[in-house]
N, C-alpha and C positions, 0 to 999 in steps of 0.2 A: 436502839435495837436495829438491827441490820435486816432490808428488805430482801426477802428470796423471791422469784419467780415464782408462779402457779405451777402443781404440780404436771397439769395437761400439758403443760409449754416444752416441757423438757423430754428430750431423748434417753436413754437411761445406760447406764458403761457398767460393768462391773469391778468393784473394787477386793480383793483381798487383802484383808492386813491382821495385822499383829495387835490391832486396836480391840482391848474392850470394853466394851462398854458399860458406862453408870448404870447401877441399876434402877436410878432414878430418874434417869435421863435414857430411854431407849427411843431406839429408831423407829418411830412412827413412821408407819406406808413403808416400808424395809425389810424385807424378808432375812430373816440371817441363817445361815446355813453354816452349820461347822466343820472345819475341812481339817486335813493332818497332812502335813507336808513334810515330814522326818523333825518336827520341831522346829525349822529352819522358819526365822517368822522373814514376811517379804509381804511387799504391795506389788498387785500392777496393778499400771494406772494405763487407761485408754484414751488416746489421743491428746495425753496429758496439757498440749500448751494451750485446749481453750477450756479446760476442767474451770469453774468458779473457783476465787480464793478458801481456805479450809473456814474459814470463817462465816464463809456462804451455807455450805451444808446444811439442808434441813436435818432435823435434829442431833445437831452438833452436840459434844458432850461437854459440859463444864472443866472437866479434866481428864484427861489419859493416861495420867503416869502413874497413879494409884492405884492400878488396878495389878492384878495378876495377869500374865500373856494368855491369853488364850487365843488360837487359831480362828478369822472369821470370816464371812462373806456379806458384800453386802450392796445393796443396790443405790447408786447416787443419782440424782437427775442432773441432767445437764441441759444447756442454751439449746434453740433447736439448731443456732449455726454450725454446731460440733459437725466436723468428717470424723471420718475413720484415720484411724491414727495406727500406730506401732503399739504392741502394747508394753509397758514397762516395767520391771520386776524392781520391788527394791529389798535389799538384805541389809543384813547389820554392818558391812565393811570394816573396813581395820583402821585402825588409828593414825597409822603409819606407811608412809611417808606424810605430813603435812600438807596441805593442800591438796590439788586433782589430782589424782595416778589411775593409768589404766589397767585393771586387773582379767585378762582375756579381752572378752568381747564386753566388759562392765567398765564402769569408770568408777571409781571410788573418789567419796570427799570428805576430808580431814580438816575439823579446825579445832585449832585451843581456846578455852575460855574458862581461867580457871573458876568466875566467880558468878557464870550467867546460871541461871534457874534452868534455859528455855532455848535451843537452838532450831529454825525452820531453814530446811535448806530451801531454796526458790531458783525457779528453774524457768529459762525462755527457749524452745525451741524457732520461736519465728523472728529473733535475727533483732537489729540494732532497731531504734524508733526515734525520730525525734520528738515523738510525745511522749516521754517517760510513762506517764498517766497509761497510756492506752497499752504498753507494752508492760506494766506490771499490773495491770488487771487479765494480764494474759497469761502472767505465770504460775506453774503450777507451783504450789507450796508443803512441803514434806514436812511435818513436825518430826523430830526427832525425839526418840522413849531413852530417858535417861539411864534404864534399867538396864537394855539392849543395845543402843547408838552412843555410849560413851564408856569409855576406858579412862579412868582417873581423870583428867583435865580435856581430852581430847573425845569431842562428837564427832562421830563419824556413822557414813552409813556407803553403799555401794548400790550402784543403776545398772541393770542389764538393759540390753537393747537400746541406749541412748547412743544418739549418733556421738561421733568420736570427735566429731569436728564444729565448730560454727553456735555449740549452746550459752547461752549466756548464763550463769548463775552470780549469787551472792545469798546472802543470809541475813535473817531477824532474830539478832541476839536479845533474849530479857533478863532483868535479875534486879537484884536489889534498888529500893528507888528510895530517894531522900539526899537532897546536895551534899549532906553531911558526911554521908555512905565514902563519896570518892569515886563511887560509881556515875556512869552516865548513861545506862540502856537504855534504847529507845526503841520498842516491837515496832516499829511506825514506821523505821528505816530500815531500807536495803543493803549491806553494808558488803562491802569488796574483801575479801580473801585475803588475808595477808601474805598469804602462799600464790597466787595469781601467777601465773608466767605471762598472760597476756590481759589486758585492759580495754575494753570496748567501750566506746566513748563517741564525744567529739572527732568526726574524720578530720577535716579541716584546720590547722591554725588560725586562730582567730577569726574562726568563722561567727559571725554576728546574731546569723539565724539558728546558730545553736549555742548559743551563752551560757544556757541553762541545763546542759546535759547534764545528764546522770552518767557515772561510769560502774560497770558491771564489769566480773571476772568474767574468760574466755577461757578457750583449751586449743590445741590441734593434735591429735593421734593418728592423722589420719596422711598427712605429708609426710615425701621420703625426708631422712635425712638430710642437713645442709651438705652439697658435694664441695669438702675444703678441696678436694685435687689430689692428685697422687702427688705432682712434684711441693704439694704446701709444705712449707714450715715457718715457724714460729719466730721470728727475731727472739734474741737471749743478749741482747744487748748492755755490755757492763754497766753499772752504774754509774761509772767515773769518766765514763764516753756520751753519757747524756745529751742534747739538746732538746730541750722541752719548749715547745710551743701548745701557752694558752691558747684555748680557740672553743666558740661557739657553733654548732651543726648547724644552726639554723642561722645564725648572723651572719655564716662563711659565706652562703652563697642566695643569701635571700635577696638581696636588690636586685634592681634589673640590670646592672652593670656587671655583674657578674657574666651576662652573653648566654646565662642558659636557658633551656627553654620552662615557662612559668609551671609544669607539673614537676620539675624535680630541683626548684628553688630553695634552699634551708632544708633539703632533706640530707638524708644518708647520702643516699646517692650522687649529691651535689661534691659531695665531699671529694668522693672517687673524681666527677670532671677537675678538679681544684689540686690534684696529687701533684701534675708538674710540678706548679707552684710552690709546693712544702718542697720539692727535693730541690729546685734551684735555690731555695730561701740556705738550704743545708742544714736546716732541723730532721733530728731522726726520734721525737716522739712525741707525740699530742697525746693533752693534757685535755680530753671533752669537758668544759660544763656540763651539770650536771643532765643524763639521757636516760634518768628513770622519769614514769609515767609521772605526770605532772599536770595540775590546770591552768592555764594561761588565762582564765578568764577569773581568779579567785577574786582579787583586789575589785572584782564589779559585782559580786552577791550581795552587796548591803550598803548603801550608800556613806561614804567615806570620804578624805581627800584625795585618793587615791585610786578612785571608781573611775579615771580616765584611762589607765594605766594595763595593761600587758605586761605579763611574766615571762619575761625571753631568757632571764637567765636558768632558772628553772630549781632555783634553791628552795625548792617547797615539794618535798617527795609524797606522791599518795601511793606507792608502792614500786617495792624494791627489789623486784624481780621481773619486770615490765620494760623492757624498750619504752620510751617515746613514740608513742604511735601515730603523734600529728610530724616525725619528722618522716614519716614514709611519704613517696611519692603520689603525686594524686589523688591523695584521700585514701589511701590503701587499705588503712587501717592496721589493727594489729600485726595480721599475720605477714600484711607485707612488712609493716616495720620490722619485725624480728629478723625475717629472710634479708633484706634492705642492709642490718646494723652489720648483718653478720658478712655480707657484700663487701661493704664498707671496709671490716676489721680485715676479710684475706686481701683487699688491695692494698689497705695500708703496709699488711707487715708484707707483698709482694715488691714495694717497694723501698722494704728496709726501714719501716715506718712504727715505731711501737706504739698504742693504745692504754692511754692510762686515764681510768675515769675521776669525776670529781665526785664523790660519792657524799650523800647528806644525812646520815643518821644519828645527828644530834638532835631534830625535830622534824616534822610532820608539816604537811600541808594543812591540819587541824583545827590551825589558829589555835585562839586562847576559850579562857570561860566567856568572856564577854559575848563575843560573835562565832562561837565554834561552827564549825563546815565541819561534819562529822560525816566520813566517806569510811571509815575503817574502825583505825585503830581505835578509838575514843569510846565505841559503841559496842566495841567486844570485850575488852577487858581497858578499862581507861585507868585502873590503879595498876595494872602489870603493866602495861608498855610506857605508861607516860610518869615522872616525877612529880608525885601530890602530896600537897601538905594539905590532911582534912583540918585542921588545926585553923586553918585562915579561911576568908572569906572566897579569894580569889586561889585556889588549891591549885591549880597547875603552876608548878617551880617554872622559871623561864630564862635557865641560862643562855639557851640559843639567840633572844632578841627579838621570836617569832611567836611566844605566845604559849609555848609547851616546849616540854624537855623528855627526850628520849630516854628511858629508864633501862640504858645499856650493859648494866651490869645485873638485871638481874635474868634468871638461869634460862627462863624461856627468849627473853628479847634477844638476848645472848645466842644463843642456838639461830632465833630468826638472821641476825647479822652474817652468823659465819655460813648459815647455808647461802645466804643473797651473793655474798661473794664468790665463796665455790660454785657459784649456778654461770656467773657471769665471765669466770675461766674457764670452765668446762665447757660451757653450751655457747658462748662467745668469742673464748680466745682470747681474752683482753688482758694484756699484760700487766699491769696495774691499779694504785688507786691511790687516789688525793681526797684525804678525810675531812671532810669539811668541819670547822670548830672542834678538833678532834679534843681538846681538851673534854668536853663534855663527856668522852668516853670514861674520862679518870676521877667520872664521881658514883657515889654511891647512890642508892633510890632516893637519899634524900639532902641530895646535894653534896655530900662533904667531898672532898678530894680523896683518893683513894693513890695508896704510895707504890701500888702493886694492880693496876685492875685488871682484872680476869679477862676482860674482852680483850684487851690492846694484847695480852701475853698470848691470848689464845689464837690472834692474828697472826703474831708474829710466830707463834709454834707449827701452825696447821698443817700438815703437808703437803697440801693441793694447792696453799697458797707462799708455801715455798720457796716459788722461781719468780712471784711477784715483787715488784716493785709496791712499796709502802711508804706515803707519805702522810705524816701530821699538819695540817693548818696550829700549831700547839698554843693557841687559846680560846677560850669563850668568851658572851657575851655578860661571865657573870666574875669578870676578873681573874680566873684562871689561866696566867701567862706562864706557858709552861718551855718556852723558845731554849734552846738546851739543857732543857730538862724534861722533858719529854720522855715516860717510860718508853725504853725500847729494845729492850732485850737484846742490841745491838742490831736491830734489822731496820728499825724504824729512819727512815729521814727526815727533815722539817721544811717546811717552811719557813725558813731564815729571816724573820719579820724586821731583828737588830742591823742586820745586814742591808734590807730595805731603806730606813731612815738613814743607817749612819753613811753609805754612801751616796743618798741626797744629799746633806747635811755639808758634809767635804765638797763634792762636785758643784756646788751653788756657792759657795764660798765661805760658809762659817767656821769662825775662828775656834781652836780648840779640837779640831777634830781629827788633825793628821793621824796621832797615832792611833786611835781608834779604825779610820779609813785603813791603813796598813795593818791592820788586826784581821778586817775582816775581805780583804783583797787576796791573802797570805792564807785564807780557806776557815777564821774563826775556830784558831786552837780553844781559844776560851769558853768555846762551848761546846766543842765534838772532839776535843782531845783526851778523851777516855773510855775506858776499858776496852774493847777493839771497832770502837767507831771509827768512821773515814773521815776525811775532808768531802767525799758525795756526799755524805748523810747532811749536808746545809746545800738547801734547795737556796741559790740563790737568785734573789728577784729585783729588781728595783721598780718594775708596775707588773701589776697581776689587773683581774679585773674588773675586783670592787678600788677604787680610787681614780686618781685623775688616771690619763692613757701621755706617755710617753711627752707627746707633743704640747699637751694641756699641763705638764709638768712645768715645763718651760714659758710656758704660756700665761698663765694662772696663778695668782698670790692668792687667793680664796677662791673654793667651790661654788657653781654657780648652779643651787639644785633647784630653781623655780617652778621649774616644769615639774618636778615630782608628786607636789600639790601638798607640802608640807612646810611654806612655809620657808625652806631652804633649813630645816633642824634637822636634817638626816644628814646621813656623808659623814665621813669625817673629818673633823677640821685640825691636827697636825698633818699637814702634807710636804711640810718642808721643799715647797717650790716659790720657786720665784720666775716672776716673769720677765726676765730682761729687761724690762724697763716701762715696759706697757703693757696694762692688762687685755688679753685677749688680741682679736685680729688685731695684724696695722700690716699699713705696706712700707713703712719706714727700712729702705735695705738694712743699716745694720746690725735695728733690732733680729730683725728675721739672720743676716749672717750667726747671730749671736747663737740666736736658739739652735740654729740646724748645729753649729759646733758644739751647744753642750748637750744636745741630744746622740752625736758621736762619741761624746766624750764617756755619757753613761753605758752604751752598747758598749764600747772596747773594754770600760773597767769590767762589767759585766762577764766579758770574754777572756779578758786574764785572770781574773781568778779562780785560786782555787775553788775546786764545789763544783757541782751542777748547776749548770744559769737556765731559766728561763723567764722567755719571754713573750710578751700577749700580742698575741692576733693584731694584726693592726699598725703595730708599730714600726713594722718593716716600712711604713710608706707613711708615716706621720698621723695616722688617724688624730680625726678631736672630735671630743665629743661635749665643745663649746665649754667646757670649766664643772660639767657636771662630774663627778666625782659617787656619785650613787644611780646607774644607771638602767638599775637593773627590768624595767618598767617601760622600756622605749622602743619597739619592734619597729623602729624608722633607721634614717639613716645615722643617728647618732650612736648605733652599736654594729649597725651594718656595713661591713667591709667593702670599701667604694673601691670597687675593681680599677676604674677609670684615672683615678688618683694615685694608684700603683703605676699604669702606665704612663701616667706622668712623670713620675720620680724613680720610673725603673732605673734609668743609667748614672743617678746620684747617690738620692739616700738609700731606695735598695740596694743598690750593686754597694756600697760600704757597709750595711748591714749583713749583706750575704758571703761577700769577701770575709768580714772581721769574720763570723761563724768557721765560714770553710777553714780560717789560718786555726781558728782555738780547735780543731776536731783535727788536724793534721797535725800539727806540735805538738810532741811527747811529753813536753811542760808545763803544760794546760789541762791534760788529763789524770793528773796524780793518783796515785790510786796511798799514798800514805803523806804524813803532814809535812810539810817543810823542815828542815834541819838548819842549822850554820852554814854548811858546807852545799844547804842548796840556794842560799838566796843571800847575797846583798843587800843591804841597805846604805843608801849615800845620803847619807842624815845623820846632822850634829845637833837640830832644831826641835829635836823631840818637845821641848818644853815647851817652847816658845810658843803661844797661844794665837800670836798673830801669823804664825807660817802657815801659809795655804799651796807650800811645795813639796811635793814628792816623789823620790825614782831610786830604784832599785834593778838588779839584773838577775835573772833567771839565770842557772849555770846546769848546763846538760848532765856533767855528769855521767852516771850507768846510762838514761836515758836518753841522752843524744838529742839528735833535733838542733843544735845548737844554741847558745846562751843568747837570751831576751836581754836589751835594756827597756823598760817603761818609765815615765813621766809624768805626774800630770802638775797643770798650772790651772792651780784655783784663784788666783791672784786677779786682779783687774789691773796688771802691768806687765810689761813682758820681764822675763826671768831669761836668764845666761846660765843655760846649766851644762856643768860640766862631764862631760862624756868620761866615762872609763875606760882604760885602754881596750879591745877586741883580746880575746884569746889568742894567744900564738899561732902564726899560720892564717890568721882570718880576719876580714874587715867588716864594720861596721853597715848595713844598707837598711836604710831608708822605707821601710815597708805600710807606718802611719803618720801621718800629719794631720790633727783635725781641723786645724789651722786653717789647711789648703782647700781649694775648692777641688770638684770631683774633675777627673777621674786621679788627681794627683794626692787626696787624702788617704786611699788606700791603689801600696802598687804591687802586684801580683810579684813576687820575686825581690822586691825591694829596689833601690836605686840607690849605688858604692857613691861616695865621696864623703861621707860624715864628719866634719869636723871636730874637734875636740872640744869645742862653743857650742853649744846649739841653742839657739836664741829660739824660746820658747813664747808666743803670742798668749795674750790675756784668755783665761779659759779654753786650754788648749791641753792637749796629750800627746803625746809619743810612743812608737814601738820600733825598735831598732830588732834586727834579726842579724848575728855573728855568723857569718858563711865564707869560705876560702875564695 
């Protein structure tokens, strides 16, 4: 039984509502007065955020929903520390839009639950706490009458007089109980909006003294408009001009080598110091990990192996219309992160820069049955948003790897996805998106694969998300490899996973793999050569930034996941890398010549081929991140972009990283916009068969396109090859423009260098680019 103060103690508010009361249960010491207000039922509440919870109320009624509306008034006590407050009016509100919308001077809040009994909205006018405890015994709690405050699936009610700006709210969903149910309600919890634009939390990154926060929905109606500029516009950048650079907001510039100052380190705005950068690099669009609202401190709520650990990558979404709000400056919080993202986005495209998110809506921050962290979804409706099998013990399906599966086809989660997107073009500007495990889109609520799903068509139909860029990751983690087969209504691109392996596979020296390597260098007709797919639509990658990093490729014969605290069972272990000859560091020069040329060697193939190439953060200046291969957990310098270490290798491996880029974005042969033909490509190969050739070169021929005709090379061999040159075009000589052979500045030379002989004696693990010019 729940203690109430003496009634002496308390100051007294008045309450009208739409409540009436048991008649078994009346309000002792409560005067009730019945009032007519056009039938219109409404509360005000006075000085609402230190009102006691409804729970406190003396003579609270066993139930409200059963009764008939009648009109009423009536007397509450309150603490004596209550001020005078605003007073509050509430009405029935509309269903519609989802989540917060401002209806005049009222704010109205919408949520769906198709299977709860019971929705309370809770309300903080006095601002964030680090004692969750003390700031939710402060909030006012609104039950909502299902007779009045819901329309089919959707509770809803409207606030007059609440400030527009700075309230925190969230809700106590109830409804069916029993594991068996598939339900998981829990009144006990405060649970976040899934409609939320903003997330009030933790200010700080990995702040220590707040481990334990709770995150609440926020609003702002009360700030101008973002001013995009009269001269803004939007890059519309083709797809077949791509360069896409992986990269992390908070890894870019969180070290202290970065040179910034420590309040706008791994924020948004770090981003904006770091623009040079991207345009001397001569990438024209970032690919953010994941910069919806997330907890960095999950892996520490329960002790685990893994309790040592920080979430930097940020593939655990607690909601999907929320900025990142520890990547704002200074502890900003929400609202500066929103304004901050949106900073970010007009400098980037001011600089020619497109914005494409990595977006994670195959699972939740949730976890599983075991140890769920229930912030949301799980607690409002856990059979609609998430894949349950009540059939089995442990009912959450787990094709993501994380414990729960987004239940994206069916008709409400469905609706939630495509507003999340249209919210993050429209209100951000962001030119695309990278679907995390996108396979999981293409199954049904209960797992099966689906040959047509509703979601992915409905992405690729939408018309607000029309001018976007759409990519698939096209598998899960429940064997759904969908890598050129990927629905896509022809809009869709992939992630080129084949294309990842098989040109390791060739570039390290294994036998058998030439013509596969020339399949998919040639743009992977074998897989996007139909119905009006391009050669763009295969994202190609050879490191992204689950796996080794570029340098640890070459470095690395197996994953070194120690520090994870698993053991070293996590990562994956085909990586098809070899280490030149020694595992990890040495100062042995030739191993190290070794690596640095077939770390050139993989950027150039990367760069002639057809496709879209990108490549991760990092790799412009060799990053390692010591063999680890699963790194997602490491907020140190093993994912942190060592400024210092760029300007060590600016006028080597940079300047041939940013050269190769510049020459694939200026040559009209590199950017295809349809597949190769006969008539556009050579092949100088008789050895197709032969399982021990690890040589091959072919020339590019301009053509309609121009540019002049390409020779390329490469030598997988561990001996040098004598490869023969084909004659130049008429009118034109052969120059010299790659050697990965050569040390810098003569591996790549701006314009080329004429004397090509008809030999070209090609060194062990090496490549070539010849450019035909008069």
């Amino acid at each position: 039984m729940l203690h109430c103060p003496k009634p002496e103690m308390h100051s007294k508010i008045w309450i009208e509502s739409s409540v009436t009361l048991s008649p078994e249960e009346p309000l002792s010491n409560a005067p009730l007065t019945s009032k007519s207000h056009n039938n219109i039922p409404h509360i005000i509440f006075g000085n609402f955020w230190t009102v006691p919870r409804q729970d406190c109320y003396r003579g609270k009624t066993s139930s409200i929903y059963n009764q008939s509306a009648q009109e009423k008034t009536r007397e509450v006590e309150m603490p004596p520390s209550t001020k005078s407050g605003t007073l509050l009016r509430s009405s029935t509100g509309r269903p519609s839009p989802l989540g917060v919308s401002q209806l005049g001077d009222a704010v109205n809040f919408s949520l769906f639950s198709k299977h709860a009994t019971s929705v309370t909205l809770c309300l903080s006018i006095s601002g964030r706490s680090r004692e969750f405890s003390k700031m939710e015994s402060q909030m006012q709690e609104i039950p909502l009458n299902p007779k009045e405050n819901k329309t089919g699936d959707i509770w809803h009610v409207c606030i007059e007089n609440l400030p527009l700006s700075g309230v925190l709210y969230g809700y106590r969903v109830d409804g069916p109980e029993g594991w068996h149910t598939g339900h998981r309600f829990d009144k006990n919890l405060i649970l976040i909006d899934p409609y939320a634009k903003l997330i009030e939390g933790r200010r700080v990154f990995g702040d220590n003294n707040e481990k334990m926060s709770r995150f609440l929905g926020t609003y702002d109606f009360s700030s101008l408009p973002f001013d995009w500029g009269n001269d803004y516009k939007c890059p519309e950048i083709p797809e077949k001009d791509l360069v896409i650079y992986e990269m992390s907001v908070r890894s870019f510039t969180a070290d202290k080598s970065s040179g910034l100052e420590p309040s706008i380190r791994g924020s948004y705005l770090g981003v904006i110091e770091k623009i040079p950068h991207l345009l001397e690099l001569g990438i024209n669009a970032v690919e953010l990990l994941p910069v919806f609202e997330y907890d960095e401190f999950e892996f520490q709520r329960h002790p685990n192996p893994r309790d040592h650990m920080l979430n930097v990558w940020g593939y655990s979404t607690m909601n999907f219309f929320s900025p990142m709000s520890r990547y704002a400056s200074t502890g900003g919080g929400p609202l500066a992160a929103s304004l901050e993202f949106k900073k970010m986005v007009k400098a980037l495209h001011s600089a020619g820069i497109e914005v494409i998110l990595d977006v994670v809506y195959n699972h939740t921050n949730e976890a599983d049955d075991e140890h769920p962290y229930t912030t949301s979804f799980r607690g409002i409706d856990n059979k609609v948003y998430y894949m349950v099998d009540t059939n089995s013990y442990v009912q959450l399906l787990n094709f993501s790897g994380c414990g729960n599966t987004f239940n994206c086809n069916h008709p409400m989660v469905m609706e939630l996805i495509l507003d999340s997107l249209r919210y993050w073009v429209t209100e951000y500007h962001v030119n695309g998106f990278r679907f995390d495990l996108a396979s999981v889109l293409c199954r049904g609520p209960d797992g099966t694969p689906l040959n047509a799903p509703l979601i992915v068509k409905a992405i690729a139909k939408d018309p607000v998300l029309s001018k976007c860029k759409i990519i698939a990751e096209p598998w899960d983690c429940g064997g759904l490899y969908l890598v050129g087969r990927f629905p896509n209504w022809d809009r869709w691109a992939e992630w080129n996973g084949k294309y990842r392996d098989d040109m390791r596979r060739f570039i390290k020296g294994d036998g058998g793999m030439k013509g596969t390597f020339a399949t998919r260098i040639s743009g992977s007709s074998d897989l996007y050569q139909i119905n009006a797919r391009k050669p763009y639509h295969s994202i190609n990658f050879v490191i992204a930034h689950d796996g080794f990093t570029l340098y640890d490729l070459v470095a690395y014969n197996s994953k070194h996941n120690e520090m994870n605290g698993e053991g070293g069972r996590d990562g994956c272990n085909d990586n098809y890398s070899w280490n030149c000859g020694f595992e990890g560091e040495t100062r042995d020069p030739a191993i190290n010549a070794l690596r640095s040329r077939q770390m050139k060697n993989f950027h150039l193939a990367l760069m002639v081929s057809q496709g879209t190439p990108m490549m991760l953060m990092g790799d412009e200046y060799a990053h390692t991140r010591y063999g680890n291969n699963n790194s997602y957990g490491h907020d140190t310098a093993m994912n942190h972009f060592q400024w210092n270490q760029l300007d060590a290798r600016k006028e080597s491996h940079f300047r041939f990283f940013a050269e190769t880029i510049r020459f694939h974005r200026q040559h009209p042969l590199l950017g295809r916009d349809t597949f190769l033909t006969k008539a556009d490509i050579t092949w100088h190969e008789k050895n197709w068969d032969n399982f021990d050739s690890r040589f091959l070169s072919f020339s590019l021929h301009e053509g309609k396109y121009g540019g002049g005709d390409l020779y390329i090379a490469f030598n997988a061999h561990d001996y040098f090859v004598k490869s023969v040159v084909p004659p130049p075009p008429s009118g034109k000589f052969w120059y010299r423009v790659v050697d990965t052979n050569l040390p810098s500045p003569d591996d790549f030379i701006v314009g080329g260098v004429p004397g090509v002989k008809k030999i070209y004696e090609m060194a062990p693990y090496s490549a070539v680019l010849l450019h035909a010019k008069p």
